[in-house]
DSSP file (Angstrom, degrees, kcal/mol; ACC not computed):
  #  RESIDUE AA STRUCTURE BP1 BP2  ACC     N-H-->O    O-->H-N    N-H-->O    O-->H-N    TCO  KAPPA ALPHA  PHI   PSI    X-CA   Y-CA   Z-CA
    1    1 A X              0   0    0      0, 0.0     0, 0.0     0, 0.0     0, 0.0   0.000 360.0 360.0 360.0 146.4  -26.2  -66.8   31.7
    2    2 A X        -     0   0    0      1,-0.1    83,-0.2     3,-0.0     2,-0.1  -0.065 360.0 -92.2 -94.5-169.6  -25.3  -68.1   28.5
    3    3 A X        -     0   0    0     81,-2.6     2,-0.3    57,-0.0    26,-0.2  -0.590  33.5-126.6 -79.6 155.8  -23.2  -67.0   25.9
    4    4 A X        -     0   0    0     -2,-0.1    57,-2.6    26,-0.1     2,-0.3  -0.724  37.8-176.3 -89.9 161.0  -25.0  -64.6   22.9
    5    5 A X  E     +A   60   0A   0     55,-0.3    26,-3.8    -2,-0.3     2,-0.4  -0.928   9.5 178.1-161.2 119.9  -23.8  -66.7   19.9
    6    6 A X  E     -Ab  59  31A   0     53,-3.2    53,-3.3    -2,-0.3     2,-0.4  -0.998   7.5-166.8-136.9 130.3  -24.8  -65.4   16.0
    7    7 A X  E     -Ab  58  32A   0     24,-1.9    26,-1.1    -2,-0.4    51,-0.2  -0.957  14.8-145.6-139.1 136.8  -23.7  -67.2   13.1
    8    8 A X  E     +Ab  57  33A   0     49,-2.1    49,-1.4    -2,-0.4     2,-0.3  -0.486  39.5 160.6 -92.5 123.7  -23.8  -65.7    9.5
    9    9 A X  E     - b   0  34A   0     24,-1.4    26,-1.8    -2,-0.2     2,-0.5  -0.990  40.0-135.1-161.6 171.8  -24.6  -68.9    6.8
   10   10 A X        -     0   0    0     -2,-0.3     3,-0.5    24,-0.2     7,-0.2  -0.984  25.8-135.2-133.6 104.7  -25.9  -70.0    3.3
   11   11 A X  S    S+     0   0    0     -2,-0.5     2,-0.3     1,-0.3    -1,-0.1   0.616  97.7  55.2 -68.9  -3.7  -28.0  -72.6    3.4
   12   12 A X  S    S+     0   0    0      4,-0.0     2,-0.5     5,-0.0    -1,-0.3  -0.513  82.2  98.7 -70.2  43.5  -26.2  -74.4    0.6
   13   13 A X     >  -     0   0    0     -3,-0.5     4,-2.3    -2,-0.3    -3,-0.1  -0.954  68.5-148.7-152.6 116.0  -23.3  -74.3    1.9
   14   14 A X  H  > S+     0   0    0     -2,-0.5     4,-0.8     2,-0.2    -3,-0.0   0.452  93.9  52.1 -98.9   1.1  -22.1  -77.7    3.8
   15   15 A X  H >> S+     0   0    0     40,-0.3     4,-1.9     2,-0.1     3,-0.8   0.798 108.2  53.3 -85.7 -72.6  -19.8  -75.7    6.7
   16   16 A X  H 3> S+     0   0    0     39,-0.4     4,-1.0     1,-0.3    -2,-0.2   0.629 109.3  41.2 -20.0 -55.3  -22.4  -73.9    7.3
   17   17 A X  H >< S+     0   0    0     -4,-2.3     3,-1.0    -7,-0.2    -1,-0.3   0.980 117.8  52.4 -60.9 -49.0  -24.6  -77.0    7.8
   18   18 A X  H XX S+     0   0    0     -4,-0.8     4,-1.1    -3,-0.8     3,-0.8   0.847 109.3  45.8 -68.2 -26.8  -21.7  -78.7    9.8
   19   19 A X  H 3X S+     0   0    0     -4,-1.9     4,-1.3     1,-0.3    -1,-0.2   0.817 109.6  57.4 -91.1 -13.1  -21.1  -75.9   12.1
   20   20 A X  H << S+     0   0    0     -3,-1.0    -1,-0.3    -4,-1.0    -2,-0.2   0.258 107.5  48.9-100.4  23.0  -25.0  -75.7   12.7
   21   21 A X  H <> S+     0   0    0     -3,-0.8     4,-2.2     3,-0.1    -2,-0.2   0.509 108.9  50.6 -75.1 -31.7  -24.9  -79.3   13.8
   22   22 A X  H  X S+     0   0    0     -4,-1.1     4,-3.7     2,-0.2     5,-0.3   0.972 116.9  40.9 -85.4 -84.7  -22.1  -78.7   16.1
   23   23 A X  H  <>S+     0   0    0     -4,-1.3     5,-2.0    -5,-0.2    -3,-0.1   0.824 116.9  47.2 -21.1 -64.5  -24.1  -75.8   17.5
   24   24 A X  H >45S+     0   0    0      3,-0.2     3,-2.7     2,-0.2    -2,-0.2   0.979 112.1  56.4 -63.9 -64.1  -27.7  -78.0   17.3
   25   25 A X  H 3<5S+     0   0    0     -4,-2.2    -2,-0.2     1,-0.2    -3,-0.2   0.942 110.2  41.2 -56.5 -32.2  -25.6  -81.1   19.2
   26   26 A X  T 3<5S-     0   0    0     -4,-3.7    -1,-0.2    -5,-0.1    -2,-0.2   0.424 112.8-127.4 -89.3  18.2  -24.6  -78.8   22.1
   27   27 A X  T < 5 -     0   0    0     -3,-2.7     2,-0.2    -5,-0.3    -3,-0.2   0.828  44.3-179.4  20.3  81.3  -28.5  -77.2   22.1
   28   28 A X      < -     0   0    0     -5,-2.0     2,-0.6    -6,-0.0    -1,-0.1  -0.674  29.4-130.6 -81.3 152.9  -26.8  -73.8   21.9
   29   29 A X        +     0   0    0     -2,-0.2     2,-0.4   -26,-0.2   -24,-0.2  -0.939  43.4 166.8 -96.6  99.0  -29.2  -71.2   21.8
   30   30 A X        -     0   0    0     -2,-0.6     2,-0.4   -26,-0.1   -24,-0.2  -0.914  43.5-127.4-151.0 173.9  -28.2  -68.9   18.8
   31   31 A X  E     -b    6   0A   0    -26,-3.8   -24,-1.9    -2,-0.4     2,-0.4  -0.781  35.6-159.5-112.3 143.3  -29.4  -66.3   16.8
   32   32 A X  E     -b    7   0A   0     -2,-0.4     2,-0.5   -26,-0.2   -24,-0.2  -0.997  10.7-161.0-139.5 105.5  -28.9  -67.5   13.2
   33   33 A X  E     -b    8   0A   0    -26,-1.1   -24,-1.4    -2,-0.4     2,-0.3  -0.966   7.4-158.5-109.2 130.1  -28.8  -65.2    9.7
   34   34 A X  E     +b    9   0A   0     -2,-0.5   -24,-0.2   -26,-0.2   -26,-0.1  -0.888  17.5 174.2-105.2 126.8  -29.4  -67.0    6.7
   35   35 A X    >   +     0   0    0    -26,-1.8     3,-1.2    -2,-0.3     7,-0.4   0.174  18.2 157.5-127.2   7.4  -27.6  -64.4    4.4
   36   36 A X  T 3  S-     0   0    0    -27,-0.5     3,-0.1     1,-0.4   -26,-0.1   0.065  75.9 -18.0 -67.9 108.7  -28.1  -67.0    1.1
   37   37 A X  T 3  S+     0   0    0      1,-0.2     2,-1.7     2,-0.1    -1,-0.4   0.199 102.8 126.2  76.6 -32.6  -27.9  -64.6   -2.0
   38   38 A X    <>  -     0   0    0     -3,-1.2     4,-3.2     1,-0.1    -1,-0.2  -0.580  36.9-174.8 -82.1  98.0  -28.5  -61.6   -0.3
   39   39 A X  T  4 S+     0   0    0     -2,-1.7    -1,-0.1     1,-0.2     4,-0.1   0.733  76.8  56.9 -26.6 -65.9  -26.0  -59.2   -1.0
   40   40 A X  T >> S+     0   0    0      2,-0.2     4,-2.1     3,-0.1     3,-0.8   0.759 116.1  42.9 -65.9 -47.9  -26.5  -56.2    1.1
   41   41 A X  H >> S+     0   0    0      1,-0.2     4,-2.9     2,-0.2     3,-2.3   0.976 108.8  58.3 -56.2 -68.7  -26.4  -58.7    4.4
   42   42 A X  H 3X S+     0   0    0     -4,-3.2     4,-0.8    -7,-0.4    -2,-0.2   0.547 111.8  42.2 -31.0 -22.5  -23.4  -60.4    2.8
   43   43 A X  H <> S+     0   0    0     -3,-0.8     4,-2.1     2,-0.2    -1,-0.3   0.776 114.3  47.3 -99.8 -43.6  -21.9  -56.6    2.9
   44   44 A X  H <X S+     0   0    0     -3,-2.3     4,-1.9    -4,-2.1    -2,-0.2   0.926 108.8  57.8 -72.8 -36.1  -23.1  -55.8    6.5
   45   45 A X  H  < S+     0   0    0     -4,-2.9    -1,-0.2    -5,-0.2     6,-0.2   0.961 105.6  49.9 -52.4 -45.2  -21.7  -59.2    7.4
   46   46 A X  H >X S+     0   0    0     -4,-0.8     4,-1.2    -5,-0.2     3,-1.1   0.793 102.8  57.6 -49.0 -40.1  -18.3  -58.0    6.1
   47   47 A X  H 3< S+     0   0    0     -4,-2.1     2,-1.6     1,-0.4    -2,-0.1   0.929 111.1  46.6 -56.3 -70.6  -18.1  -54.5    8.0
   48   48 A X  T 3< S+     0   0    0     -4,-1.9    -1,-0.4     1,-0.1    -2,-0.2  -0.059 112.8  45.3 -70.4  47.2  -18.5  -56.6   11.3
   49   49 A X  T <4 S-     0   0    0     -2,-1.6    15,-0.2    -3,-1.1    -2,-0.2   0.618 108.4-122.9 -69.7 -86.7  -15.8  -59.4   10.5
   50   50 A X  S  < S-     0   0    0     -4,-1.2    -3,-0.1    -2,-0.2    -2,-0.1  -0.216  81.4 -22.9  62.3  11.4  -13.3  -56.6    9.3
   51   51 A X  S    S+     0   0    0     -5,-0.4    -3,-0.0     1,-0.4    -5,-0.0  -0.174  96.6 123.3 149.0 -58.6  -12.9  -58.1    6.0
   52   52 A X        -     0   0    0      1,-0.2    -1,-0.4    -5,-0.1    14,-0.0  -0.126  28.9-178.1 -49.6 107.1  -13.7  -61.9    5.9
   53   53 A X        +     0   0    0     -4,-0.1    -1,-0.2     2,-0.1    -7,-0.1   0.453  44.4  94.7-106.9   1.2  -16.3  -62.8    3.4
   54   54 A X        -     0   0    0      1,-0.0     2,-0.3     2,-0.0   -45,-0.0  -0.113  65.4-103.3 -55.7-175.4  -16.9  -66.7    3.7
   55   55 A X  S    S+     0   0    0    -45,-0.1   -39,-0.4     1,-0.0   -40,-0.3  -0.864  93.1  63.1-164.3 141.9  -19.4  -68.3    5.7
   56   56 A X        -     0   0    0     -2,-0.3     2,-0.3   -48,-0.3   -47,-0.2   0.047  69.1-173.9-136.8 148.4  -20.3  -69.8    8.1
   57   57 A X  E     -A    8   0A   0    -49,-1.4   -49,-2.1    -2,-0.2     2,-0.6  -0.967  14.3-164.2-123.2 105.6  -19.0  -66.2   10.3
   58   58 A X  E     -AC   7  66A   0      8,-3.4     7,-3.5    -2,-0.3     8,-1.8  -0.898   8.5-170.0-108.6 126.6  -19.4  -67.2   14.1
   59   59 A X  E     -AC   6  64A   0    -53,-3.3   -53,-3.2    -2,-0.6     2,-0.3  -0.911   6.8-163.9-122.7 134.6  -19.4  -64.9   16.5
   60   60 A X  E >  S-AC   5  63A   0      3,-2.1     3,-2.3    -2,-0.5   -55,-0.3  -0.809  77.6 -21.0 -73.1 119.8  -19.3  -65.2   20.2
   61   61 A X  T 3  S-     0   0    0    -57,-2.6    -1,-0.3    -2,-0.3   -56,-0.1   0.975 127.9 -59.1  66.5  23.0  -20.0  -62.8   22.7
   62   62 A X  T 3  S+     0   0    0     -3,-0.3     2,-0.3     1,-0.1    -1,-0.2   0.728 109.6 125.3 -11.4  63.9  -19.4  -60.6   19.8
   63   63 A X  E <   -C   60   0A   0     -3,-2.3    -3,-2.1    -5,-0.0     2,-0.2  -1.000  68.5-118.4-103.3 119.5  -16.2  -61.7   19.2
   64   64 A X  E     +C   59   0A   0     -2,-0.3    -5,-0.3    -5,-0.2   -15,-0.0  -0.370  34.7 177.1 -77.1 109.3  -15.7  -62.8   16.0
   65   65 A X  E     -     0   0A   0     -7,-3.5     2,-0.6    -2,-0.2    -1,-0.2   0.772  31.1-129.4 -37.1 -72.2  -14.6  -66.4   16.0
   66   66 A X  E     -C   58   0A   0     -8,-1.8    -8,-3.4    -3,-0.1    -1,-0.2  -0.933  35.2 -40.1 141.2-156.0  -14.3  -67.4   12.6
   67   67 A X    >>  -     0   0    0     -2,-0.6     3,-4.1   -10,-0.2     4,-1.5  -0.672  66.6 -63.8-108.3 168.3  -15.7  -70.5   10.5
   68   68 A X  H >> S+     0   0    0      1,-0.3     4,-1.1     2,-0.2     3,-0.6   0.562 129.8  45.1  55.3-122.1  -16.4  -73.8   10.5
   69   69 A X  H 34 S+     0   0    0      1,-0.2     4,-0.5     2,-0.2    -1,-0.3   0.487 107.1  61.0 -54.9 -25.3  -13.6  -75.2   10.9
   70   70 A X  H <> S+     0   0    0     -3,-4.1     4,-1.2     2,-0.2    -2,-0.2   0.731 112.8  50.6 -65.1 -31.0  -12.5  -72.4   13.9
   71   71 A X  H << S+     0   0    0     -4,-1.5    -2,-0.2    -3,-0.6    -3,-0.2   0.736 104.0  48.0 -45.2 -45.8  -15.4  -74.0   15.4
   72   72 A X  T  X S+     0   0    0     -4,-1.1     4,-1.3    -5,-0.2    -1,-0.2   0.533 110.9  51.9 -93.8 -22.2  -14.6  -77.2   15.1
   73   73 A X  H  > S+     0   0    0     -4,-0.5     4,-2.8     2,-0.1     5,-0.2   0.948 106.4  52.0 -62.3 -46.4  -10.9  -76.7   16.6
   74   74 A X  H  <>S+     0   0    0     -4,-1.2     6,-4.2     1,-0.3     5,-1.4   0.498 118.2  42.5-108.7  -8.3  -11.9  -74.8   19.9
   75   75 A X  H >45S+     0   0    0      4,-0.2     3,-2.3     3,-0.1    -1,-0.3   0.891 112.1  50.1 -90.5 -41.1  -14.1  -77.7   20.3
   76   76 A X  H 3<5S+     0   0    0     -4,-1.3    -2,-0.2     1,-0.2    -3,-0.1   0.935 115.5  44.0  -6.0 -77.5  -11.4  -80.3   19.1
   77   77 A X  T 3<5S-     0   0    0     -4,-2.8    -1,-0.2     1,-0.1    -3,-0.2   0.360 120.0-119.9 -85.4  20.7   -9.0  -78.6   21.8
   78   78 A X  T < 5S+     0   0    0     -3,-2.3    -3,-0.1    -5,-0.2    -2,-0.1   0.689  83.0 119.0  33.0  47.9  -12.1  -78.8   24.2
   79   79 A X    > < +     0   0    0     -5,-1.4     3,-1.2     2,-0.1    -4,-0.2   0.730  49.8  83.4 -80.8 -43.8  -12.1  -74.9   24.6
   80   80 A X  T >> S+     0   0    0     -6,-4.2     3,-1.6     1,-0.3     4,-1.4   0.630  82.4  55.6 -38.7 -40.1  -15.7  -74.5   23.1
   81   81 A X  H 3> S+     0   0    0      1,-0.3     4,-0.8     2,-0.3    -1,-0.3   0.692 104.1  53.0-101.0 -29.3  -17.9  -75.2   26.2
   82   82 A X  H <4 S+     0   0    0     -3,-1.2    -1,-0.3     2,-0.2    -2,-0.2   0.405 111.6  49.0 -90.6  -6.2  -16.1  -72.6   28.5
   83   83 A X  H <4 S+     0   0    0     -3,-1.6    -2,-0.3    -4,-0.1    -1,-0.1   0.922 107.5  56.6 -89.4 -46.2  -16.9  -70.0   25.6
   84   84 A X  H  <        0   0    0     -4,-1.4   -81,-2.6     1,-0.4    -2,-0.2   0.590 360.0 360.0 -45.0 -41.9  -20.4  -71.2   25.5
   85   85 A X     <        0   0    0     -4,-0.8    -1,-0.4   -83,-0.2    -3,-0.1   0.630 360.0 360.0 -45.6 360.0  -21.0  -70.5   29.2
């Protein structure tokens, strides 16, 4: 079974596009909220981080990963693919 995978983004926002490329190159299956300008998501997104308000927000598993660039280490340090399962 595969991993649930949701990531929180602004489609102006160019980690956001890079970490949904990353995501699109390994044809992950993931549930995607485009939160662009909307506040009230932007707020709900915040409860569940515990307090981080950038984005891209990926969460695994719902376990909170991170951004970007947390993405882009755990693949880096070729960790990603075993979360993915």
């Amino acid at each position: 079974m595969a991993a649930k995978v949701e990531i929180y983004y602004w489609t102006t926002c160019p980690f956001c596009r890079r970490a949904l490329a990353l995501l699109d190159a390994k044809d992950v299956d993931y549930t995607g909220y485009d939160i662009t300008g909307d506040e009230e998501a932007r707020a709900k997104m915040v409860e569940r981080t515990g307090g981080p308000k950038s984005v891209p927000q990926i969460f695994i598993n719902d376990k909170l990963i991170g951004g970007c660039d947390d993405l882009h280490a755990l693949e880096e340090k070729g960790e990603l693919d075993s979360l993915l399962l």
